[in-house]
Every structure is written in C-alpha cells, then in structure tokens.
C-alpha positions as MATLAB code, in Angstrom:
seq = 'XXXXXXXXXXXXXXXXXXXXXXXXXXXXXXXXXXXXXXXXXXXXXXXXXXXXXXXXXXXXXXXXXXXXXXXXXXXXXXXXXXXXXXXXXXXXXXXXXXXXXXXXXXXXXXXXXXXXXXXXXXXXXXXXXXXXXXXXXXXXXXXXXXXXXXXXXXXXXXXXXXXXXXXXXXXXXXXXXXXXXXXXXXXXXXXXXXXXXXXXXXXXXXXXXXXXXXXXXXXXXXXXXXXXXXXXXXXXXXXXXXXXXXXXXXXXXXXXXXXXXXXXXXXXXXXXXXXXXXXXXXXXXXXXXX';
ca = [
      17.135   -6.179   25.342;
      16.664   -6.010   21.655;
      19.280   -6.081   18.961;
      18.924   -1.956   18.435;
      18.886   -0.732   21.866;
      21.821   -3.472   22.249;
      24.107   -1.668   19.342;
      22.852    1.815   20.835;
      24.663    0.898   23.746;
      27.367    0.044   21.491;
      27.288    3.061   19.905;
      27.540    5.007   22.789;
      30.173    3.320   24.235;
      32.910    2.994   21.366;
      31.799    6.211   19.765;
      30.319    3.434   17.101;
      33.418    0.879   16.321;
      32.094   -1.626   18.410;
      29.276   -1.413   15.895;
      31.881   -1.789   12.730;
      33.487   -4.563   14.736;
      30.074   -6.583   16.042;
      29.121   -6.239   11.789;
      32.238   -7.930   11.074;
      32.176  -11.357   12.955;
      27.833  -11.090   13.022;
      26.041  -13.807   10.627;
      25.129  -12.631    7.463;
      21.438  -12.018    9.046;
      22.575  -10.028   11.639;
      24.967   -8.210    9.353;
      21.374   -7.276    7.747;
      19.764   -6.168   10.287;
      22.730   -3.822   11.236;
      23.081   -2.039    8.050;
      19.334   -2.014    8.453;
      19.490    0.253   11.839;
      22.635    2.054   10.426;
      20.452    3.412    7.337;
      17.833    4.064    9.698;
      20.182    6.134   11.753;
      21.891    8.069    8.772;
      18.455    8.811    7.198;
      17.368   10.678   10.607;
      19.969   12.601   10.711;
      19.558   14.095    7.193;
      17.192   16.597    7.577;
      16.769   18.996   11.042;
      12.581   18.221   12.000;
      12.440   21.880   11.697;
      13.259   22.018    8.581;
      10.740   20.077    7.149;
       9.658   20.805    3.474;
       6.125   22.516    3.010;
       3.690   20.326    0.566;
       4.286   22.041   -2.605;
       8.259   20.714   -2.953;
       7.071   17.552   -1.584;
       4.209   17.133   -4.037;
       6.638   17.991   -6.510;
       9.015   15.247   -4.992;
       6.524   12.672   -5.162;
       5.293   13.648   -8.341;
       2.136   15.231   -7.620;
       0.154   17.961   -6.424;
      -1.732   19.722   -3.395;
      -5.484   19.315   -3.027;
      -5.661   20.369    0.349;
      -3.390   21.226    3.618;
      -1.765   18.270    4.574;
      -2.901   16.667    1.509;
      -1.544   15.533   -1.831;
      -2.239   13.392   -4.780;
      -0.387   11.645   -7.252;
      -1.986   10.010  -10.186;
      -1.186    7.340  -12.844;
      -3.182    6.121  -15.698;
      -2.356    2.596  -17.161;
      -3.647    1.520  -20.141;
      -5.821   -1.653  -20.333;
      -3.594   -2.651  -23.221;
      -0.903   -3.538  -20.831;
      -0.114   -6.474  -18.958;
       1.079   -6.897  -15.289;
       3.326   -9.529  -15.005;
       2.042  -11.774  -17.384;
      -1.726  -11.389  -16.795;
      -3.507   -8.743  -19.437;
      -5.854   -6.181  -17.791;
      -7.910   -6.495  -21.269;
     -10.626   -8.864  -19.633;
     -11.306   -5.750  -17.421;
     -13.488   -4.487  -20.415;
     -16.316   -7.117  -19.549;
     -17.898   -8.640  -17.142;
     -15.832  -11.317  -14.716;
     -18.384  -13.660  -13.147;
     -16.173  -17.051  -12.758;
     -15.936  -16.126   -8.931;
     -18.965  -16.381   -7.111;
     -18.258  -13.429   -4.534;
     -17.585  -11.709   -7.719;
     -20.210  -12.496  -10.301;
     -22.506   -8.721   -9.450;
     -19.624   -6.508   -9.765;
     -19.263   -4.880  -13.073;
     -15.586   -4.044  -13.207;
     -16.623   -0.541  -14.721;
     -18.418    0.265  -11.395;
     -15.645   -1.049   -9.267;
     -12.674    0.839   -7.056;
      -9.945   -1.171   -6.775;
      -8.566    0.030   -2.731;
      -5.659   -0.465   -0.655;
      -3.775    1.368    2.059;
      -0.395    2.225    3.798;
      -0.753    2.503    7.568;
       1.524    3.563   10.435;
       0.556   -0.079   11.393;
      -0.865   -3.355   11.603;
      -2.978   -3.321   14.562;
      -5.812   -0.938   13.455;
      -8.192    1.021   16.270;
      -8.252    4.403   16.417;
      -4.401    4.649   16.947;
      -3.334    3.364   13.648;
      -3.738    5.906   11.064;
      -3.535    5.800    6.922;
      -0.987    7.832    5.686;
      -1.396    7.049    2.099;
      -4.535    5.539    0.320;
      -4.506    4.527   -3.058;
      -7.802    4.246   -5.500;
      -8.332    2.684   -8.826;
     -11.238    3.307  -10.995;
     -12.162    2.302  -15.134;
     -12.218    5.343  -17.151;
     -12.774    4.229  -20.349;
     -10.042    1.771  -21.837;
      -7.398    3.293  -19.012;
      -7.350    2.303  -15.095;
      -6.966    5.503  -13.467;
      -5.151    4.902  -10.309;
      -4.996    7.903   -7.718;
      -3.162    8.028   -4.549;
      -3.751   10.479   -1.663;
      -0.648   11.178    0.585;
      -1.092   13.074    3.242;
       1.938   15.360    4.860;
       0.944   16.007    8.433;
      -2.569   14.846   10.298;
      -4.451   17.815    9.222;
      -4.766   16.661    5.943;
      -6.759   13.424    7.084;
     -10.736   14.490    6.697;
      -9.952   16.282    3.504;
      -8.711   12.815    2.490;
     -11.587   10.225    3.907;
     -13.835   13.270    2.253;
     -12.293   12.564   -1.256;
     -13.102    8.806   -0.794;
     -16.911    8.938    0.159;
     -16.859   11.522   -2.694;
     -15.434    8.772   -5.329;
     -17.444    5.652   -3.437;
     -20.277    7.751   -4.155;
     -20.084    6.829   -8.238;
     -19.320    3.115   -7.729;
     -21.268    0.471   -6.928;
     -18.393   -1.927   -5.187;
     -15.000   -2.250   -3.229;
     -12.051   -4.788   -4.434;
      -9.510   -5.391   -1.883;
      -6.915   -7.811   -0.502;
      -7.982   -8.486    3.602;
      -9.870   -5.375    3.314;
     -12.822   -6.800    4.922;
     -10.125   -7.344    8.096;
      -8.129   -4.529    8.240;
      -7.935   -1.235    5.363;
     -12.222   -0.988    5.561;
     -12.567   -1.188    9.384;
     -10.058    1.057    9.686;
     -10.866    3.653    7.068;
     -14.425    3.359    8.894;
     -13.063    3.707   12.319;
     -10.917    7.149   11.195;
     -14.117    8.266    9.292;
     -16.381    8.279   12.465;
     -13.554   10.406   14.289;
     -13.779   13.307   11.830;
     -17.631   13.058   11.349;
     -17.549   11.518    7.411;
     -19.929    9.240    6.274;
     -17.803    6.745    3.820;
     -21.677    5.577    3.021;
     -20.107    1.788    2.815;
     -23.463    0.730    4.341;
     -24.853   -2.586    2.082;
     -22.293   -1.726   -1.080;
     -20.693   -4.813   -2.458;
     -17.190   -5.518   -1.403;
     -15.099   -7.679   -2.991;
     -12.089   -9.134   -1.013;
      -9.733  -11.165   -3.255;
      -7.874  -12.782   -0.218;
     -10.819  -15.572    0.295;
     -11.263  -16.379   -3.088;
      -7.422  -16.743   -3.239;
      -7.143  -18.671   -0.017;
     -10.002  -21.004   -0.971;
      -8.170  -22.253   -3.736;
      -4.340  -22.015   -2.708;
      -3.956  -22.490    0.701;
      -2.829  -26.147   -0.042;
      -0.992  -25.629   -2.836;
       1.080  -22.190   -1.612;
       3.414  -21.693    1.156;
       1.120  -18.611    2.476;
      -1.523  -16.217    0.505;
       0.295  -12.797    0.845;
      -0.571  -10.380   -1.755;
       3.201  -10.553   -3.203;
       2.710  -14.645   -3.660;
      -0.184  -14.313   -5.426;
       2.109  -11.706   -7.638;
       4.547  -13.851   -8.338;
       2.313  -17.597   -8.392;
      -0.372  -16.258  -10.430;
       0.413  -13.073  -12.091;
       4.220  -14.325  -12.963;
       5.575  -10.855  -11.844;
       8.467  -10.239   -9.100;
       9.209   -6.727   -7.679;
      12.210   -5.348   -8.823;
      13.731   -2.472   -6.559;
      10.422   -1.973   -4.497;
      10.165   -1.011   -1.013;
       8.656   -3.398    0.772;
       5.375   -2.577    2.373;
       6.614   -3.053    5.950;
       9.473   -0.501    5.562;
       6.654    2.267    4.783;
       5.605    3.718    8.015;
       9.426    3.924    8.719;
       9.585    6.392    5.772;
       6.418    8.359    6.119;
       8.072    8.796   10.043;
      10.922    9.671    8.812;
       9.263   12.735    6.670;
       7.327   13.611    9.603;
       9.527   13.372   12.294;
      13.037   14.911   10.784;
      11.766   16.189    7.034;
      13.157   13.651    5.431;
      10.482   12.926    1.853;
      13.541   10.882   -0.229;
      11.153    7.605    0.058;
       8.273    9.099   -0.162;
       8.339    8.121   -3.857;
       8.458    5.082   -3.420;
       6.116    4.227   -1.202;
       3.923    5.599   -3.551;
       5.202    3.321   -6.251;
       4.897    0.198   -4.233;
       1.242    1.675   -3.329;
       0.518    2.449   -7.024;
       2.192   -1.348   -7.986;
      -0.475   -2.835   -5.194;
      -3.806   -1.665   -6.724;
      -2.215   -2.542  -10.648;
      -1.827   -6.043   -8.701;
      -5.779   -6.251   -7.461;
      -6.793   -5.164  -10.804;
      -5.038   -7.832  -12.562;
      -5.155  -10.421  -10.071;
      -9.321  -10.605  -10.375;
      -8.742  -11.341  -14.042;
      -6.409  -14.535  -13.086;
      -8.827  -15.723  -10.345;
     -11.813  -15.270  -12.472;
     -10.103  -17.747  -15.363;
      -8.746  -19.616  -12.266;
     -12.617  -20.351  -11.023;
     -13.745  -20.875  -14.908;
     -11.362  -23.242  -15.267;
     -12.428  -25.481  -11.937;
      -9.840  -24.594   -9.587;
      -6.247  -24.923   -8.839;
      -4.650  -27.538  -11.038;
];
C-alpha cells in the first residue's frame, strides 16, 4: 500500500490526528512527503469543480489572454542584452557553429520549444497542457506560451504551432527528439494538423550536452546544465514534476493559483535553451569539457 492511501486510511480513521501524530515521530523525508499530500489535499478542496473560472479571469490570472476556447497565451519578451545566469544571450545575434549538430541553424530562423505534459510516458494518452515557443525578433527573444484550459482548446493550439514552424527553418530542444516532438506529432495526427516537421532541422541540446558531460556530471538534466554551465539556480520555482498536479488541480476542482507558475518555470525553460546553445557552442570552440 503506498504512503497516501496509507495516511488516507489514517485520515479516515482518527478524523486526521493520526496524521498530525505519524508527522511528528516520521523522518524528516517522510515529514516531506506528508505536508506534500496535506497541501495536495487542502488545495482540492479550495474551489467546488463546478465552480471553475471561465478563461477570461484565468487569462487574467496567468497574465495573459484568450486566443481561442480552451486556449490562452501569455507572452514575454527578454532582451538579448540580458544574461541568464551568467551566460549573455548577446552571441544569439550571429551565427553559433562550434557544435556540429548545430553549425546550419541560424539562430534568427530558430524556435526554441519545450512542453508541460500530464506525463512522462507519451502515446496518445499523455497530453500537453502548456507549450512554450521562443523565436528572435530583432534584438528581443520573444517567448510565447500557449495554456490551454480544458481539451477543446488543443487543435487551436497544435494549429498555432505549424502556423509559427511555418517561418522557421529549425527546432531547439532538450530530449525533444525523445519525448515533446513525438508527442506533439502523435496529438497532431489525432486532430488532423500537419505540424509540417517533415526534413526541418532539429536541434536537440541533450546529446551535445551528454557527449561532453556525462563523465564529468552526476546526470544531464536540463536544471544541471542550469546550474553547471549557465551558473544559475532556481529560486522559488515549481518544479517541473509538480505541474500536471496543478494543471489537475484547475481542471478537476477550479483551482488556477499555480497556474502562474507553471508558466514561469515554462517561460524560465526556453530562456534556459536559448542561453544554454551559447555556452555549448563556446564549450565545443574551446575543445571540450575541461
């Protein structure tokens, strides 16, 4: 039985003091995952499901606005006179050819890509409730993100991609070649959209990354590379594992307080592929890992 269905039945037979009680003498990981489940539980209880709000107050809660039924977008534009972390996205200006899978892409003609799903097993089951876009628009990366508020909103959002893929000449990613373009592809073909990803150039920054620091790193997750190469922690974000909990949690019982961020943590993701091909190109330049 697992630790949540084991306090349930905790719950339900103390009227929830054996809970207070099993916190008190539990290890400090334990204790975690407790307050965990009770924020979980307090959180779902906010908010009747019938009650949820319609997409106007929570585009305006998210900081945004509606492009179609089930469908918002939020947008941020970052200057390329700003750093993130420690890595300027200056470089972005010009061409970045130190990486070999890299070398055709002109980052002008690029769109930076990543995704939030309701999981990590992809198929046709797993479904992307937020996508988030970067593009070059003169000295600014314009980052969008598309959010949607209930299933309906899904072909008006793979429609707005093939629309912006249709202006670009290449894909930068993080395991998108696994997992975000497969499945993006496999939701497409459901609602009849051609994402027109046929021979376009697709550059996924996990194997250049691996290549060089597999040895020298504990692992190769997105957030290492953050801190390793980029010299840039995440202060007060929500990790990306704890975002289909709060997309569920709008859906299911109305609840959109996290909704912002997970759009944050989204946005903070493509800033983070954007800069990080500037580090690995000088990384390459230079020869390598030192």
């Amino acid at each position: 039985m697992s630790l949540s269905k084991r306090i349930d039945r905790l719950r339900a037979q103390a009227g929830g003091r054996a809970v207070a009680a099993v916190s008190e003498s539990a290890t400090p990981g334990v204790r975690e995952r407790l307050a965990r489940i009770e924020t979980r539980q307090r959180r779902a209880a906010w908010r009747p499901r019938s009650q949820r709000p319609d997409d106007q107050a929570v585009a305006e809660q998210v900081g945004g606005s509606v492009l179609a039924p089930g469908l918002i977008e939020v947008e941020r534009v970052v200057g390329l006179d700003t750093a993130y972390g420690r890595q300027s996205l200056a470089p972005l200006r010009g061409a970045l050819q130190g990486m070999p899978e890299g070398a055709e892409l002109d980052p002008q003609r690029a769109l930076w890509l990543d995704t939030e799903t309701t999981g990590l097993a992809g198929g046709t089951g797993t479904v992307v409730f937020l996508l988030g876009v970067g593009c070059l628009a003169g000295s600014d990366l314009r980052v969008r993100h598309w959010l949607l508020t209930g299933f309906s909103g899904e072909p008006a959002m793979l429609e707005r991609l093939s629309e912006l893929l249709g202006g670009t000449d290449g894909l930068v990613t993080y395991n998108g070649k696994s997992f975000d373009i497969p499945l993006l592809q496999s939701r497409a073909r459901l609602h009849g959209v051609d994402l027109g990803l046929q021979g376009r150039m697709h550059l996924d920054l996990l194997h250049p990354t691996r290549r060089v620091f597999r040895r020298h790193w504990p692992n190769c997750r997105l957030t290492t590379a953050e801190r390793r190469l980029l010299g840039r922690e995440r202060l007060d974000d929500l990790p990306g594992a704890e975002a289909p909990a709060a997309w569920l949690d709008f859906l299911q019982r109305g609840d959109p307080r996290q909704l912002p961020a997970v759009v944050r943590h989204n946005s903070d993701d493509i800033l983070a592929l954007a800069a990080l091909w500037v580090a690995l190109d000088r990384v390459y330049r230079e020869g390598g890992a030192s």
